[in-house]
C-alpha positions as CSV (number, residue, x, y, z in Angstrom):
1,X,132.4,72.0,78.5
2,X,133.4,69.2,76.0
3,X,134.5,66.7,79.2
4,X,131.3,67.4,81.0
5,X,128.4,64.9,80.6
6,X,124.9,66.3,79.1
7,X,123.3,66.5,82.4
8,X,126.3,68.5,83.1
9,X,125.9,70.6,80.3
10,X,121.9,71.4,81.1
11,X,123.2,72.0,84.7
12,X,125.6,74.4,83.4
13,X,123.5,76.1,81.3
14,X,120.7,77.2,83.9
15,X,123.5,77.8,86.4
16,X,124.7,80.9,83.7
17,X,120.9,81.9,83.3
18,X,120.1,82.2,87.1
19,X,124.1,83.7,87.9
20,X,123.1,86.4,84.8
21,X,119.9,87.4,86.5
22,X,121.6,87.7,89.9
23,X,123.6,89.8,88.3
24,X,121.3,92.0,86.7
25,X,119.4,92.4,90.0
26,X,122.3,94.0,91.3
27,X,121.4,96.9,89.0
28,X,118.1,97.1,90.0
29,X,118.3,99.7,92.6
30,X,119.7,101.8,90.0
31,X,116.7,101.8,87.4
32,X,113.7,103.6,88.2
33,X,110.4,101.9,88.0
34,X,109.3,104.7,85.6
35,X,111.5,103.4,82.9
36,X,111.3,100.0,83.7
37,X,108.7,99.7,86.1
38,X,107.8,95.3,85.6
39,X,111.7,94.7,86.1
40,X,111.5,96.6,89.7
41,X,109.5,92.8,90.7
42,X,112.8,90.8,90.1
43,X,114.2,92.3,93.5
44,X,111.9,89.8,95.5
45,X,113.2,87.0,94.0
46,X,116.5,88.3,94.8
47,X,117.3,85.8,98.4
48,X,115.9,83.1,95.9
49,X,118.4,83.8,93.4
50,X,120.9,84.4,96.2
51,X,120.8,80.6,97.2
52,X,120.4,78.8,93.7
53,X,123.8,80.3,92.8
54,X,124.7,79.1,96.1
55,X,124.0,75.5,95.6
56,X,125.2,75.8,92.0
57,X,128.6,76.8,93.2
58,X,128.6,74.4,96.2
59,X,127.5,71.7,93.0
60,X,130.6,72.4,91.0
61,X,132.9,72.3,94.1
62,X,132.1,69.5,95.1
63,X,132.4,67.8,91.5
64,X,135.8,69.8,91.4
65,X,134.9,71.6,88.4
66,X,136.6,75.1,87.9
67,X,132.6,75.9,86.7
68,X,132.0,77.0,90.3
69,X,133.6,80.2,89.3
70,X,130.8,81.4,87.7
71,X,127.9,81.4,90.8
72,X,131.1,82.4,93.0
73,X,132.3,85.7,90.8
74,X,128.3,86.5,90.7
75,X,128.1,86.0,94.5
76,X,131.2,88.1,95.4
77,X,130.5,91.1,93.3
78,X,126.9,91.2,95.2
79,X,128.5,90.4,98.2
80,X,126.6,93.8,100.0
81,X,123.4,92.6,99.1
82,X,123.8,88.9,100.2
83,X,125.3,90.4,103.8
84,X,122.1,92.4,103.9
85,X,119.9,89.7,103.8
86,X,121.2,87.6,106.9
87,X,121.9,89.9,109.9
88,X,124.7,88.2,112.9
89,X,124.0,91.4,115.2
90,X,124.3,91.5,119.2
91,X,122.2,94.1,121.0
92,X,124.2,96.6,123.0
93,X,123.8,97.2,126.5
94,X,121.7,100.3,126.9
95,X,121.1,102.8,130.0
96,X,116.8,102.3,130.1
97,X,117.0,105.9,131.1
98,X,117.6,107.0,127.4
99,X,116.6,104.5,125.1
100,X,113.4,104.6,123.4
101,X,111.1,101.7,121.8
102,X,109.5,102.0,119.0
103,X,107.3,99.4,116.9
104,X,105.8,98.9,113.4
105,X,103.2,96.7,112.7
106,X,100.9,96.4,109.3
107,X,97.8,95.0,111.0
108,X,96.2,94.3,107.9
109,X,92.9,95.1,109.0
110,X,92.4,92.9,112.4
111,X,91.6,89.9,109.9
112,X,94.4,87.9,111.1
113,X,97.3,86.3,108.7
114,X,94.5,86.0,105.4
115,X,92.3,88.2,104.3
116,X,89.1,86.5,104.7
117,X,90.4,84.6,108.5
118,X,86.9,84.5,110.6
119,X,89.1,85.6,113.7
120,X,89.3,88.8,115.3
121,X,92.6,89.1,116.0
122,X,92.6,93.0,117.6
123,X,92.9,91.2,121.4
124,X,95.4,88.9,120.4
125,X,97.5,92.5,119.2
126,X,96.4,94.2,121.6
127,X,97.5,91.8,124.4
128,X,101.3,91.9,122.4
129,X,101.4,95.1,122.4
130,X,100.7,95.4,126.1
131,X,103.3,92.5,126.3
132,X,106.3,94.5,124.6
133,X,105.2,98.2,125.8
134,X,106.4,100.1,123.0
135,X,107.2,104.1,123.9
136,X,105.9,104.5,120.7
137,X,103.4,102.4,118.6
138,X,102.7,102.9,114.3
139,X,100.2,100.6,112.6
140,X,99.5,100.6,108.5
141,X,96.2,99.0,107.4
142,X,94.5,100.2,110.7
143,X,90.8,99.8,110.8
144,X,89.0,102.7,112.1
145,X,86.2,100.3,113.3
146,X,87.9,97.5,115.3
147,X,88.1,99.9,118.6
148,X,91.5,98.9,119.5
149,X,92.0,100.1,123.4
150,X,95.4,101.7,124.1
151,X,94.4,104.9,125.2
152,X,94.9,104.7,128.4
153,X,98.6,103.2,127.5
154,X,99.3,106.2,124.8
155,X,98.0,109.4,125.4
156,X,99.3,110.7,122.6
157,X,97.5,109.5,119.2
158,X,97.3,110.2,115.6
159,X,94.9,108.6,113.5
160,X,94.7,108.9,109.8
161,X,92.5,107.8,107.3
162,X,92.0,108.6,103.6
163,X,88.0,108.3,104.0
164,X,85.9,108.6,107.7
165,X,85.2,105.1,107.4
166,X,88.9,104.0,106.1
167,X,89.9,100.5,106.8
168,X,93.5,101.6,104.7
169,X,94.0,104.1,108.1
170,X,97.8,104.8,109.5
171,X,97.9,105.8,113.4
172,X,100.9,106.9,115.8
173,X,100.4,106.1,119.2
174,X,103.2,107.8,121.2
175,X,103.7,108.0,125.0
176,X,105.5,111.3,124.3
177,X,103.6,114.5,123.3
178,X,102.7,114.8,119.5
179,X,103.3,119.2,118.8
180,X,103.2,118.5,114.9
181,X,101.1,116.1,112.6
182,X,100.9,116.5,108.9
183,X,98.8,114.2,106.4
184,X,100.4,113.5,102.4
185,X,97.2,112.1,101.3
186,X,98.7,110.1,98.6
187,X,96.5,111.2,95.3
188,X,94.9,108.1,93.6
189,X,95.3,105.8,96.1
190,X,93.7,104.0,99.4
191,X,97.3,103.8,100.6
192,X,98.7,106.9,102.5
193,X,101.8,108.4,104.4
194,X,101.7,110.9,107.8
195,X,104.3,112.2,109.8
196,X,104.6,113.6,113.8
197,X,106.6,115.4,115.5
198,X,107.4,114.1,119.1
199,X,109.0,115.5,121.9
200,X,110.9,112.8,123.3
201,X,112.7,113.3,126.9
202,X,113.9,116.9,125.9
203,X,114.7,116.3,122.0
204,X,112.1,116.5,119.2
205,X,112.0,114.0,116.4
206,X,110.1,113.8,113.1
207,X,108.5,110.4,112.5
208,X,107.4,109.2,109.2
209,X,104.5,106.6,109.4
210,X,104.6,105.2,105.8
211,X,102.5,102.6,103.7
212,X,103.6,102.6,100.2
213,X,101.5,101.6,97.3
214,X,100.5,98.2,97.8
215,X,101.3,95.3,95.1
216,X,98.1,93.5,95.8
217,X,100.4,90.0,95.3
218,X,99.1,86.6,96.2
219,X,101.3,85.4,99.1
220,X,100.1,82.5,97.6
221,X,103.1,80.7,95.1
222,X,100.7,78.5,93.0
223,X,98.1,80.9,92.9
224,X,100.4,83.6,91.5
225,X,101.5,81.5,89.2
226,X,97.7,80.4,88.0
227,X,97.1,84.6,87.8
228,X,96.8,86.3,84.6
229,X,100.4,87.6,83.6
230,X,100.0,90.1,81.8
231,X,97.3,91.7,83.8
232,X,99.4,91.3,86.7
233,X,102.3,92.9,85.3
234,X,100.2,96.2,84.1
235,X,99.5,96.5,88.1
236,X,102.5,95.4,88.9
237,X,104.3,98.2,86.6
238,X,101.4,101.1,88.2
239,X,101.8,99.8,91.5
240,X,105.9,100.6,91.2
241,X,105.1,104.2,89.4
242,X,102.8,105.0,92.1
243,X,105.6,104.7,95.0
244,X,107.9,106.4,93.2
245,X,105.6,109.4,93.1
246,X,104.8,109.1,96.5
247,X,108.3,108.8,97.6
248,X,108.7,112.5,95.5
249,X,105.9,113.9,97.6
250,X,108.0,112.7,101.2
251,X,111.4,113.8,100.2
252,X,111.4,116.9,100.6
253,X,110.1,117.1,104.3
254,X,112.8,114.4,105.1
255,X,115.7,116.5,103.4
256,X,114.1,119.6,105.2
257,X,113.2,118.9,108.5
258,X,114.4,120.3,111.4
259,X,114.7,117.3,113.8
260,X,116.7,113.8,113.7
261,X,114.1,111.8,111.1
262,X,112.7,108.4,111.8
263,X,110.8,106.8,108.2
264,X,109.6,103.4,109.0
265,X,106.1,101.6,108.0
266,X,104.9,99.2,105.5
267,X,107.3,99.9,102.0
268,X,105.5,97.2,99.8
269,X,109.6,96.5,98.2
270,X,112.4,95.0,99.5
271,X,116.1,96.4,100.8
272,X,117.1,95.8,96.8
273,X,114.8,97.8,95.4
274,X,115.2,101.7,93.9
275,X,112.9,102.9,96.4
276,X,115.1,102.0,99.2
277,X,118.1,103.1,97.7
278,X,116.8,106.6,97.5
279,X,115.7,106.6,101.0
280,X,118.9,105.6,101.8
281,X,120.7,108.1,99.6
282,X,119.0,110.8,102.5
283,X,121.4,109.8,105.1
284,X,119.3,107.0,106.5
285,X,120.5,103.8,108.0
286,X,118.5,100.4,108.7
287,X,118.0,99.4,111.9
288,X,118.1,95.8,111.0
289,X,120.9,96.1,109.0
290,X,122.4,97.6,112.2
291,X,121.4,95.2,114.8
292,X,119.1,92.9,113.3
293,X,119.4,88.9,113.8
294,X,118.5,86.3,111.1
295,X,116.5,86.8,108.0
296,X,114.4,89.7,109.3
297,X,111.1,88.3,107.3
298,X,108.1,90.7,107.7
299,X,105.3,89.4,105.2
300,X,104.0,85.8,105.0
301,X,105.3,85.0,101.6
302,X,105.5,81.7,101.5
303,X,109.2,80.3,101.7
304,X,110.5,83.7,100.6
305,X,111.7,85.3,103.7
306,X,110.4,88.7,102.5
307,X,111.4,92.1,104.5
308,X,109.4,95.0,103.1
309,X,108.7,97.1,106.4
310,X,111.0,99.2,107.7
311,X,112.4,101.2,110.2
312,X,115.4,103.7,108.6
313,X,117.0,106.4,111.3
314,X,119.2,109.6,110.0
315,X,122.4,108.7,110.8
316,X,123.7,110.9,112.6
317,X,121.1,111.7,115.2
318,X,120.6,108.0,116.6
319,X,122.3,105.2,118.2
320,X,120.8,101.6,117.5
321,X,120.9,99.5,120.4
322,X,118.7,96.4,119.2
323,X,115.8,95.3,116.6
324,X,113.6,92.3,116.8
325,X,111.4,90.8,114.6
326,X,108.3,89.2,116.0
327,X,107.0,86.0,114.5
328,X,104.0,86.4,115.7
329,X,100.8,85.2,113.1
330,X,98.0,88.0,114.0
331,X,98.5,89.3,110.4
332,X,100.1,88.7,107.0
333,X,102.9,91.2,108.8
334,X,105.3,90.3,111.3
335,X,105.7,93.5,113.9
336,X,109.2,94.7,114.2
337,X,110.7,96.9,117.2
338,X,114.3,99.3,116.9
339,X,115.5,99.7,120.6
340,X,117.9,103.0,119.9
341,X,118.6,106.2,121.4
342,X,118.9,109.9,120.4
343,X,122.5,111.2,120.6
């Protein structure tokens, strides 16, 4: 340190404070929310972290200064976590005879990619949809109002809502018979989970249509950083509680059920996060992590490229063939769609 100038030094001593919280995130699937629930936020700022200590390292190397070591050691012992947030898949070739389609989208209500957008965007999705032709079709933050027509496309639907008039509603729209629905009716909350049981060209499969409890963040940057703190983090901290109770109320019927198990939807956290990890821990593998390309952002965030919906597969059951992400701006959700098989 004593041959490096002071600019150095300053450098220096923010490259140790973001390569020590890189490498505290790493733990973060490890802590429950219920003990620490505010920390759980720090995964989203995780690809952000990823790339500072990036361009600290690349800084230091290029100044041939053995202080790169420190961004590089943080980088390499978290090397799983920087793989999973920049997919190099190739789809497989597929027999169309077996594969199956499947599609999650958070509509966000039909209001388009802000919350107060004058346009009606339900036949801009509905025209996608058509477009893509999905076997089988789940939406989060479905309005029961907007009249969305796909009947004739799915005969097989199940609709969801905590209220009659819920605009929170989740629906499964399947071209395969439904034999089985059941509702979790998250207590204390407009956010919900369902599942359905499909007969699917001769197999049955359980699939778990899942919105977690919603953070209620600004996508916003500046305005986030203009909110109230501390009120913020006391939702923050509930919000994180809440999905851990609701991910205590699914278990069971995923570790139990009597069919391959599909869990995909709207997670509200990230592939770092404790909820995910538990999931995991079921026997469940990512579909983008399997044959996904690029960054795989699903929520408008800014420049964070932000994946929080999912589509996880028991392992054992499936064969993923392909996943896309749609950059399509009809909601503050981008639409994503696991080509796969049963085995």
């Amino acid at each position: 340190m004593k041959k490096l100038s002071w600019i150095d030094k300053l450098i220096y001593f923010f490259n140790a404070v973001f390569a020590v919280l890189l490498l505290f995130s790493f733990l973060l699937p490890y802590i429950s929310p219920i003990i620490f629930p505010i920390v759980s936020l720090l995964n989203f700022g995780i690809p952000v972290l990823i790339i500072v200590n990036f361009l600290f390292f690349l800084y230091w190397l290029v100044k041939a200064k053995l202080h790169f070591l420190l961004s590089l050691l943080s980088l390499l012992i978290g090397f799983n976590y920087i793989t999973s947030i920049y997919e190099f898949s190739k789809k497989e070739p597929f027999d169309e005879k077996k594969i199956i389609r499947l599609m999650s989208y958070n509509v966000h209500h039909f209001f388009g990619p802000r919350e107060h957008s004058n346009d009606n965007h339900v036949a801009n999705i509905e025209a996608f949809i058509r477009k893509e032709k999905p076997d089988i079709l789940i939406m989060q933050d479905y309005s029961h109002d907007k009249n969305l027509k796909l009947i004739d496309a799915y005969p097989f639907v199940y609709l969801e809502g905590k209220r009659a008039d819920s605009k929170n509603s989740l629906i499964i729209y399947s071209s395969f018979p439904i034999i089985k629905k059941h509702n979790f009716n998250f207590p204390k909350s407009s956010n919900n989970a369902i599942f359905a049981d499909i007969v699917v060209k001769g197999d049955t499969l359980r699939l778990f249509n899942i919105h977690f409890q919603s953070l209620q963040i600004n996508p916003n940057i500046k305005e986030l950083q203009e909110s109230d703190k501390e009120k913020l983090a006391n939702r923050l901290g509930e919000s994180f509680r809440k999905q851990v109770d609701q991910l205590a109320l699914i278990k069971p019927h995923i570790e139990n059920s009597p069919y391959p198990v599909i869990v995909a939807g709207d997670f509200n956290n990230t592939a770092f996060s404790y909820l995910y990890k538990e999931l995991s821990s079921l026997g469940l593998v990512d579909a983008f992590s399997e044959k996904g390309r690029g960054f795989g952002k699903t929520y408008d965030f800014d420049f964070i490229p932000i994946r929080i919906d999912f589509s996880l597969f028991s392992e054992e059951d499936f064969k993923i063939h392909d996943f896309i992400n749609y950059e399509v701006e009809y909601s503050d959700h981008y639409p994503i769609k696991t080509i796969f098989e049963i085995k």
